[in-house]
C-alpha positions as CSV (number, residue, x, y, z in Angstrom):
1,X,-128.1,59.1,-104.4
2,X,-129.7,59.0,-101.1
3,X,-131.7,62.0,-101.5
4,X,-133.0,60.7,-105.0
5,X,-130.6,62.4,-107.3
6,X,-129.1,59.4,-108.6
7,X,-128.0,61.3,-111.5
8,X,-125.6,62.9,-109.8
9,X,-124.2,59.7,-107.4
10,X,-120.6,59.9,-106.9
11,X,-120.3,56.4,-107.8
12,X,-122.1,56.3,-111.0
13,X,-121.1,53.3,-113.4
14,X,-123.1,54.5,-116.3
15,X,-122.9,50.9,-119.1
16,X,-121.0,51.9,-121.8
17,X,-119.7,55.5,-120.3
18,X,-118.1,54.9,-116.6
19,X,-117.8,50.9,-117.4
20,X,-117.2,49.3,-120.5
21,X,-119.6,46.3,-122.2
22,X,-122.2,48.4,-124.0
23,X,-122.0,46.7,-127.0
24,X,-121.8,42.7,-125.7
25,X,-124.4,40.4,-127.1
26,X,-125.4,39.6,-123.4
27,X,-125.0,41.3,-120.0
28,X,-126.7,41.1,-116.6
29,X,-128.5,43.9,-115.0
30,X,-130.6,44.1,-111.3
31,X,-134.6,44.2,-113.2
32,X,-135.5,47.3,-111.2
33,X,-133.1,49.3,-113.7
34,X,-134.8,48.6,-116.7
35,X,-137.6,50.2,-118.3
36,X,-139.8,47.9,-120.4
37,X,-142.4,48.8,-123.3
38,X,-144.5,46.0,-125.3
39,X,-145.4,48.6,-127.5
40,X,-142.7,51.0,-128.9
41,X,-140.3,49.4,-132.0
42,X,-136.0,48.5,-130.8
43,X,-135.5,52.3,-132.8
44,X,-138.3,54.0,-130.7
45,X,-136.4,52.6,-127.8
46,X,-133.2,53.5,-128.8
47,X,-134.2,57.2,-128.6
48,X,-135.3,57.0,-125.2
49,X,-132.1,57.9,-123.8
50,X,-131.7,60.8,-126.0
51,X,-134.7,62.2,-124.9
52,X,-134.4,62.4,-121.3
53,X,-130.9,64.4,-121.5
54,X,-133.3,67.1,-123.0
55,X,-136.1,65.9,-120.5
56,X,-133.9,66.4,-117.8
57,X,-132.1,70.0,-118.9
58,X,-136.0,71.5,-119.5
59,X,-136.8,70.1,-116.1
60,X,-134.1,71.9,-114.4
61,X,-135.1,75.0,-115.9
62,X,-138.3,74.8,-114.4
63,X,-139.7,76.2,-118.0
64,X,-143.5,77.3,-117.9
65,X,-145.9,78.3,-120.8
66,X,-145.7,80.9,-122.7
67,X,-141.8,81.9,-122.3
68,X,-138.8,82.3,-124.1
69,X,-136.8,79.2,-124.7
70,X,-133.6,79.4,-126.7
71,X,-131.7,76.5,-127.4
72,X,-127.9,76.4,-128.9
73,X,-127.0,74.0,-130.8
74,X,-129.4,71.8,-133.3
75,X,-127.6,68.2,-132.7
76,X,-129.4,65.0,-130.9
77,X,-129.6,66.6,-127.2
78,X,-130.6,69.7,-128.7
79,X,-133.8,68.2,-130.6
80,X,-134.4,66.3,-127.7
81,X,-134.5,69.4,-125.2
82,X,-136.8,71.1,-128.1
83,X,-139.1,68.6,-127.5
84,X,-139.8,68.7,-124.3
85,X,-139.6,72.6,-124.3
86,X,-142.6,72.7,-126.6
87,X,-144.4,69.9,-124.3
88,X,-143.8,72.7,-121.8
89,X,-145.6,74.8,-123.5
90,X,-143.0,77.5,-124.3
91,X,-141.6,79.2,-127.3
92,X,-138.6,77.6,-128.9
93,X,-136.1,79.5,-130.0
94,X,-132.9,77.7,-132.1
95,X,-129.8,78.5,-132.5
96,X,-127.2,76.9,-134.6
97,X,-123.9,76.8,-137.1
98,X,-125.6,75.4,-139.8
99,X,-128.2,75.7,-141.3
100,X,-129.1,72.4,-142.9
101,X,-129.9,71.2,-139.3
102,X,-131.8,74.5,-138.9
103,X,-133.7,73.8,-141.7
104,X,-134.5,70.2,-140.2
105,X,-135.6,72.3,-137.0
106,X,-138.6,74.7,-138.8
107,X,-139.5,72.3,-141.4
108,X,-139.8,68.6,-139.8
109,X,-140.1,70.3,-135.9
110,X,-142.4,72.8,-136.5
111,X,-140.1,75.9,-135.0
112,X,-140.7,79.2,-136.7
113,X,-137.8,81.3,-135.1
114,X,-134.3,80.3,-135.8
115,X,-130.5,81.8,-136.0
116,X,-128.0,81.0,-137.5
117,X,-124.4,81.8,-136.4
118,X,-122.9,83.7,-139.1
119,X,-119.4,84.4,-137.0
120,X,-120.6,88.0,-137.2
121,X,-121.8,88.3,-133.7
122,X,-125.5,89.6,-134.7
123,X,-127.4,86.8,-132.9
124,X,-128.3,88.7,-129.6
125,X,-129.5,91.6,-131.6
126,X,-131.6,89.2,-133.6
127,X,-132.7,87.5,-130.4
128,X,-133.7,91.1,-129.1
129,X,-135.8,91.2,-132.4
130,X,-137.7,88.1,-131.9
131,X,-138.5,89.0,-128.2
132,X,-138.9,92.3,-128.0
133,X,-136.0,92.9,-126.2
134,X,-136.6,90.7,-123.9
135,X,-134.3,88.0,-124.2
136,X,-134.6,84.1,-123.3
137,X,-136.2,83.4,-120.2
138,X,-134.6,80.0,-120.5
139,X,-131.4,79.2,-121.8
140,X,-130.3,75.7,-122.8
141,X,-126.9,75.6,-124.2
142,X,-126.1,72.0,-125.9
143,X,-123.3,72.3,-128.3
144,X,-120.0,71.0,-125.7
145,X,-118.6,73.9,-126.9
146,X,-116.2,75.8,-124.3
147,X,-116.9,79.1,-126.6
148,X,-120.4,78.9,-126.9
149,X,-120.9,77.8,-123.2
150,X,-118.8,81.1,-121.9
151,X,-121.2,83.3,-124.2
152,X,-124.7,81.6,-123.8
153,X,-125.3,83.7,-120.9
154,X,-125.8,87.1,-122.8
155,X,-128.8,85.7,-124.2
156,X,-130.5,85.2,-120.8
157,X,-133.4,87.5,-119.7
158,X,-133.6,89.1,-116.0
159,X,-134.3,87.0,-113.5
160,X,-133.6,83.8,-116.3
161,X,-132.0,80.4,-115.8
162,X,-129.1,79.2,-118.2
163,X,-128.6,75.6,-118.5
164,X,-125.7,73.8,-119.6
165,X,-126.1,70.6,-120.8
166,X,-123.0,70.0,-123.2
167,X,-120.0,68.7,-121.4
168,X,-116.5,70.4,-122.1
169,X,-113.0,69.7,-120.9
170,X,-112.2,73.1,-121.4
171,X,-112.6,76.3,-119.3
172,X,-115.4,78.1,-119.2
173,X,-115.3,81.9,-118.3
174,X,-117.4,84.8,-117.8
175,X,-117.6,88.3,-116.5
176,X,-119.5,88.8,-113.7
177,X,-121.4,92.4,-113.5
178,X,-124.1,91.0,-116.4
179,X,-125.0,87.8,-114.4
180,X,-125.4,90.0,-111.2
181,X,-127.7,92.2,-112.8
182,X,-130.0,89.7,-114.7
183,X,-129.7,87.9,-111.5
184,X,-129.5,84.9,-113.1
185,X,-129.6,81.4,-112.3
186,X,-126.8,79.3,-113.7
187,X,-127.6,74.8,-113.9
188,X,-125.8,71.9,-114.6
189,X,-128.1,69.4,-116.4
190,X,-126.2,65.6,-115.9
191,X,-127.8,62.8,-117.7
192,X,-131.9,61.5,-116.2
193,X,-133.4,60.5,-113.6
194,X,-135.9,57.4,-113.4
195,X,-138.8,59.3,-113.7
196,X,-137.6,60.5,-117.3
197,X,-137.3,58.0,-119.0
198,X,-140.7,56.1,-117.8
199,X,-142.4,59.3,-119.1
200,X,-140.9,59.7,-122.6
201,X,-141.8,56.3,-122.9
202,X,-145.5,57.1,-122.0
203,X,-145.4,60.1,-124.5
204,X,-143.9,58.2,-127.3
205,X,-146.4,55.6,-126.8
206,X,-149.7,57.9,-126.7
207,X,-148.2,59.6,-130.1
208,X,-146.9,62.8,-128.1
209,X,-143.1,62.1,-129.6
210,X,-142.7,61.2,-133.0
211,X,-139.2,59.8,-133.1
212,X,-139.4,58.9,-137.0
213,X,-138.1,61.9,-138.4
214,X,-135.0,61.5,-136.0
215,X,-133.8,58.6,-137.7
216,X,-132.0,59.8,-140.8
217,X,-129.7,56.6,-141.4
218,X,-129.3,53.0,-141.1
219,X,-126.5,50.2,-141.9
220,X,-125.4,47.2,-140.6
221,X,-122.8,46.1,-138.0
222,X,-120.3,45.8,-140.7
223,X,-121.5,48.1,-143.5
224,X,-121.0,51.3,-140.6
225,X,-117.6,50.5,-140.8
226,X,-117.5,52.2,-144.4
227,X,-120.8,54.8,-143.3
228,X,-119.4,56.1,-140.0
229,X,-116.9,58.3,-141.8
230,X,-119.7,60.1,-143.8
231,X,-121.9,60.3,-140.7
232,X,-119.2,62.5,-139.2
233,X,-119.6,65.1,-142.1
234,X,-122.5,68.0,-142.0
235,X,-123.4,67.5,-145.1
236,X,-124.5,64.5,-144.6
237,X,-127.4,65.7,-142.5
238,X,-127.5,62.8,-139.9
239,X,-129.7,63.6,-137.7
240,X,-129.3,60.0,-135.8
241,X,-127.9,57.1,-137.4
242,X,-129.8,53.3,-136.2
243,X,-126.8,50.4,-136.9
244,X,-128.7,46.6,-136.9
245,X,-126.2,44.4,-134.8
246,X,-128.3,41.2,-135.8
């Protein structure tokens, strides 16, 4: 904390993660920890959050113009890395299971390359296609899965940076020689900082982010009781679901 990376404090009480109340009508907070916009709509704001998780995991990548990004997995934190990896002015890259969500990704985001995982282990060879064997220079892992976590880093370039910004309780492993001679750079990507989320709310507010195509479903307080069941299913094609507590 006291060298700014409050992120990262080892006394983080994140509201509604590390201490429960996230959903009370009312709660206190010190001002300085809020963000205020008199512009953007309650669902514009919602997404702000989202956002700077992807924010954040493009930040730590240090992406620049022109390369290479590929990002695993097509969920909420994925989309929201996407975004700020085109703002970077890099090529997205997007990898995923299915391909309703891919779908989402070329036709509503604007990506041209995508792959899907097939369970047939072609995706490097079809990342080696796109890139002229070149790889990612940037790798952005968001799926939470322990699998797809241990493999991301085959799809990383010499001299690339893998992020990881899925969480997993499981173990993550890896052999060694391939790092070593990419020379690699491996990150952990924890939540925001500050500075991220007054920014997305800047470049929602000048028409940069377009957070309208995000929301895919709404219900009340008492109607998600029936819809959250549904949401939960692929098919669905929730993208993210906005509940109306009042």
């Amino acid at each position: 904390c006291l060298r700014g990376h409050t992120n990262a404090c080892e006394f983080n009480k994140t509201l509604g993660v590390h201490a429960d109340g996230g959903l009370r009508p009312y709660f206190v907070l010190p001002a300085r920890k809020l963000f205020p916009s008199s512009k953007l709509t309650y669902e514009q704001l919602a997404l702000v959050e989202t956002l700077a998780i992807g924010c954040h995991a493009v930040n730590r990548a240090k992406t620049q113009p022109g390369e290479n990004a590929l990002i695993i997995g097509a969920g909420p934190i994925g989309l929201s890395t996407l975004e700020f990896v085109k703002i970077a002015g890099a090529r997205p890259i997007v990898m995923d299971t299915n391909e309703q969500r891919l779908a989402f990704v070329r036709n509503t985001m604007g990506v041209k390359d995508t792959i899907l995982v097939k369970g047939e282990g072609k995706e490097l060879d079809t990342l080696k296609e796109m890139t002229n064997g070149n790889l990612a220079h940037v790798v952005v892992d968001a799926t939470g899965s322990n699998v797809s976590m241990s493999q991301a880093y085959n799809f990383v370039a010499y001299a690339g940076r893998l992020v990881w910004v899925g969480i997993t309780l499981n173990e993550i492993s890896f052999t060694q020689t391939l790092m070593h001679r990419h020379e690699m750079t491996f990150l952990a990507s924890r939540n925001a900082l500050p500075g991220d989320f007054v920014r997305i709310i800047q470049l929602i507010e000048d028409g940069k982010i377009d957070t309208k195509p995000w929301i895919t479903h709404h219900s009340t307080l008492d109607g998600m009781i029936d819809a959250f069941g549904a949401w939960l299913k692929p098919e669905t094609g929730v993208i993210k679901a906005m509940v109306q507590v009042s």
